[in-house]
Residue, then its C-alpha position, 0 to 999 in steps of 0.5 A: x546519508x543514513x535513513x534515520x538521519x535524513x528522518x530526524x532532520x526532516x522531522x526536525x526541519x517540520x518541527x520548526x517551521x511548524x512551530x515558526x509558522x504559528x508563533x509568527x501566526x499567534x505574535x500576530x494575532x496576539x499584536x491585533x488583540x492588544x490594538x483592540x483592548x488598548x483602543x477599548x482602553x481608551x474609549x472606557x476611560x474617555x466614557x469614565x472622564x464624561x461620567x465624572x463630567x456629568x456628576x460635577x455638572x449636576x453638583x457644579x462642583x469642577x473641583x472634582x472634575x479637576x482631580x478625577x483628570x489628574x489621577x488620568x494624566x498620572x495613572x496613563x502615561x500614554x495620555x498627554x492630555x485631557x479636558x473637559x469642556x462646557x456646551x461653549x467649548x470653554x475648559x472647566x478642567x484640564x491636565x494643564x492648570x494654565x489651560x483653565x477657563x481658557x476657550x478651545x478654538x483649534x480644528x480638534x476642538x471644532x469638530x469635537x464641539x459639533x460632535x454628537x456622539x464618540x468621535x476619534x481624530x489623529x493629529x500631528x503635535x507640533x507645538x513639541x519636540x519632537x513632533x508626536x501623533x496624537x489620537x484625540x478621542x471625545x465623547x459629548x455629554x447630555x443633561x435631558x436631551x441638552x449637549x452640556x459639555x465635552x470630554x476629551x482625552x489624547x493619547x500619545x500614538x508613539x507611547x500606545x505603539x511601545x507599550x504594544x510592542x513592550x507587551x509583544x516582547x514580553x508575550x514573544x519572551x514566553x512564547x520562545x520559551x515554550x516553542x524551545x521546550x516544545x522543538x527540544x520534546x520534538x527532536x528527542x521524539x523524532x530521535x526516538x520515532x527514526x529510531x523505531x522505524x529504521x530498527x525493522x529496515x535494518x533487520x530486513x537488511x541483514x536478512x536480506x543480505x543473509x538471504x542473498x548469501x543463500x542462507x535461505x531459512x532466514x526468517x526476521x522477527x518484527x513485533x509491529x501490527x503496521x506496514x513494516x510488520x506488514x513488510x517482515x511477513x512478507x519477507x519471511x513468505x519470499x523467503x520460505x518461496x525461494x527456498x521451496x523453489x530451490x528446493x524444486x530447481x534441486x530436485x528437478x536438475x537431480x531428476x532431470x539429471x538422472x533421467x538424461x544420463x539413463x536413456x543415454x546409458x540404455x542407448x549406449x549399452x545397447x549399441x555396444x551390445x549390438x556392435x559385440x554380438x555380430x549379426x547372428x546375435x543381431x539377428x536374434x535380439x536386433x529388433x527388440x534392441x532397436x525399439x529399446x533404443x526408439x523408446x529411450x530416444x523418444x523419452x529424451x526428446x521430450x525431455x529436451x521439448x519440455x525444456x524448450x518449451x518452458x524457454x520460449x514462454x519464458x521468453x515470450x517466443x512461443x509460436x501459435x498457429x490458431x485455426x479452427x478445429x474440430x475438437x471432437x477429433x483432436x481429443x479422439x485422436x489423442x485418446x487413441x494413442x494412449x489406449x495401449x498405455x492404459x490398457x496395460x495399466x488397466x485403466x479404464x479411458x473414456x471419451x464422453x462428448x456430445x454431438x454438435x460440439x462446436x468448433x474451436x478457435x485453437x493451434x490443434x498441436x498445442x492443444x494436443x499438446x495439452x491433452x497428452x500431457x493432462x491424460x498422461x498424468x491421469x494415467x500415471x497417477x491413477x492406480x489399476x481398474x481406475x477410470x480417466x475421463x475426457x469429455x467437452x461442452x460449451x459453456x451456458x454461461x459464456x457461449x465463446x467459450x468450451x470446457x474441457x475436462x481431463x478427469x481421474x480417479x487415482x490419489x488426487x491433489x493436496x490443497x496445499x498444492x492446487x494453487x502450485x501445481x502449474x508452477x515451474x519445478x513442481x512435482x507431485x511427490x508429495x501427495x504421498x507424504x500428504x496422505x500418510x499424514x492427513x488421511x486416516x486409514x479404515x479402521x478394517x484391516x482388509x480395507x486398510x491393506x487394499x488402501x496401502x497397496x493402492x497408494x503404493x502402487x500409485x507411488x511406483x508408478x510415478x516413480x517410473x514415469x518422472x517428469x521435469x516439472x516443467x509439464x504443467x506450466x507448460x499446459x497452463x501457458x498454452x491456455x492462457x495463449x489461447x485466451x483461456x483459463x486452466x484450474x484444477x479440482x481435487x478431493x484427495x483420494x478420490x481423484x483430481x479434475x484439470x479443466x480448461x477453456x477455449x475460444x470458439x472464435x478467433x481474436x482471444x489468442x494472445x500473440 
């Protein structure tokens, strides 16, 4: 069943039993209410009938009396009789002329003549046919402070009951009325409301299926302020996501793709070459040969670890052996493998950390794993006599804790992307095209020059030394691992700072 029928039947469905609920709930109330003012009725007409008693007392004049208690039977047909007697409980008038100057003698009357104030009794009629429930209500009347006479009024209980529910038929015939003008009203909005908000759901199924079809510039229009508006955003920020990041897998399976088949080509074209030559040409070109094959064999094997790596996280398999260690030594020992690399860059490595630096609660491969490929990007994004900077402290703030800064002073970050930078695929080649658009050049010509070749020269260096976009989320994982945290912070130009943090005792590595 569609969604928009099952809201209208439920909207229906409620509409109904709301309305149901509160026309039972006002028939009823209504029913009490017409008990009440009938009762009411029937007490003011009784007061009214000892009323006239008492002038016709005053004036002993019973002919009035007489008539007024006719106009009663005549005007009420729920009344089956009334009387009015004196203090002895003999009738000076009565709806039954034969009934006159006649004493009253029966229970009702008794206690109606004893009474001091209004007094109600039922009883069964049985004199007629069928036998009827008489309500008998009297009221005594005083001359001073003397009980004169009784006036008494019985009214048919069966009459009173289908004159209520007459009443209630009527009140139900309108009530009905308007509860089907209101369902109609009702369902006719529910039609319209189901209507409005199933269109947006339908609009974000058709884009979702054109987005399944790999139609990833897709973007839904849903003028709404609510939830489902909410939603369409939402939907267009998911898929201007996956098309970015298919826009990543592309460039990394064409980088990765590129930077496998050259290695391998380097490594094949030497190998024939070395078998071609013979030993006289092995002789002169053997050795530098063999450390062309070394270094393309080396570039592939981190290639393929990168790969494995980012499986295992993906998978949750990666393996941690935390001990504690000396990070003063392992940050030293890292450095000392890249200063050839930055020296032939002309880039100026420093290691600034201070004397007591405790201890940290870490897999020291990993975390070397972690500097290397930090410094590496420094080294890569910084442009000749530019500075990268290692250093260390244990943080005031939380004393289980080091920080530990990898600093740079080449092109920097965007900061479009320094919340992306540690995701899979990312690569940063489009701090480029970033600076280009964004960053002014000086208005001086010299300095303008120095600024372009600056940026180009930064730019070939990174087109050299591409990676699989993997290196990153890598790093950031590994913290996180350990228990820490990773951020990066960046003035585009100037550089861009990668801090992390480490346990200095055991019980934060995640396993």
């Amino acid at each position: 069943m569609r969604l928009k029928t099952k809201f209208s039947l439920f909207a229906s469905l409620l509409i109904t039993m709301v309305l149901a609920a509160t026309g039972l709930l006002f028939m009823t109330v209504e029913k009490q209410h017409l008990i009440k003012e009938t009762r009411e009725n029937q007490i003011a007409l009784v007061k009214s009938l000892a009323g006239v008693g008492r002038e016709a007392l005053l004036r002993n004049y019973d002919l009035f009396l007489i008539d007024y208690i006719k106009i009663i039977k005549e005007g009420n047909k729920a009344v089956t009789y009334a009387l009015f007697v004196d203090n002895e409980n003999r009738i000076l008038a009565h709806s039954n002329p034969q009934l006159l100057r006649q004493i009253v003698k029966d229970t009702i009357g008794i206690k109606a003549q004893s009474s001091q104030g209004l007094l109600i009794q039922s009883y069964q009629r049985v004199s007629e046919e069928p036998h009827q429930e008489i309500i008998d209500i009297a009221l005594p009347v005083f001359l001073g402070k003397q009980k004169k006479g009784i006036a008494r009024i019985g009214f048919s209980k069966t009459v009173l009951e289908e004159i209520i529910e007459g009443t209630l038929h009527e009140t139900g015939k309108r009530v009905l009325g308007v509860a089907l003008g209101v369902l109609i009203f009702g369902l006719l909005g529910a039609f319209i409301l189901a209507a409005t908000m199933t269109r947006p759901i339908k609009v974000l199924v058709k884009g979702a299926d054109l987005i399944g079809q790999g139609k990833l510039d897709t973007k839904i229009r849903v003028d709404r302020k609510d939830e489902l508006g909410w939603l369409a955003d939402e939907f267009n920020q998911m898929a201007e996501r996956l098309k970015k990041l298919d826009q990543m897998k592309k460039d990394f399976l064409s980088g990765v793709t590129h930077d496998l088949r050259s290695p391998l080509a380097a490594i094949e074209s030497y190998v024939n070459e070395m078998l071609e030559g013979g030993v006289e040409e092995f002789a002169k070109t053997g050795i530098e040969d063999l450390n062309t094959i070394k270094n393309n064999t080396i570039r592939l094997s981190r290639f393929i670890n990168d790969l494995l790596d980012a499986a295992k996280i993906e998978g949750g398999r990666m393996e941690m052996e935390p001990r504690l260690i000396d990070l003063s030594s392992l940050v030293t020992e890292v450095t000392t493998i890249f200063m050839p690399k930055a020296e032939e860059e002309k880039i100026d490595l420093r290691v600034e950390l201070p004397i007591g630096l405790p201890k940290v609660f870490a897999d020291g491969d990993r975390i070397g794993q972690v500097l290397t490929n930090l410094i590496s990007n420094g080294i890569k994004f910084t442009p000749p006599k530019g500075t990268v900077t290692i250093n260390a402290e244990k943080m005031m703030e939380n004393p289980e804790f080091v920080l530990v800064k990898v600093s740079d002073t080449g092109v920097g970050i965007p900061p479009k992307d320094l919340d992306s930078i540690f995701d899979k695929f990312h690569q940063g080649k489009d701090v480029f095209e970033y600076i280009y658009r964004n960053d002014r050049l000086p208005e001086d010509m010299d300095k303008a020059l120095d600024k372009f070749h600056y940026i180009r020269e930064v730019r070939e260096k990174v087109k050299k030394g591409k990676g699989t976009g993997f290196g990153l989320f890598i790093v950031k994982s590994i913290v996180e691992l350990h228990g820490g945290k990773i951020w990066a912070e960046s003035k585009l130009g100037e550089g861009a700072t990668f801090i992390f943090t480490l346990p200095v005792k055991s019980g934060k590595i995640k396993t």
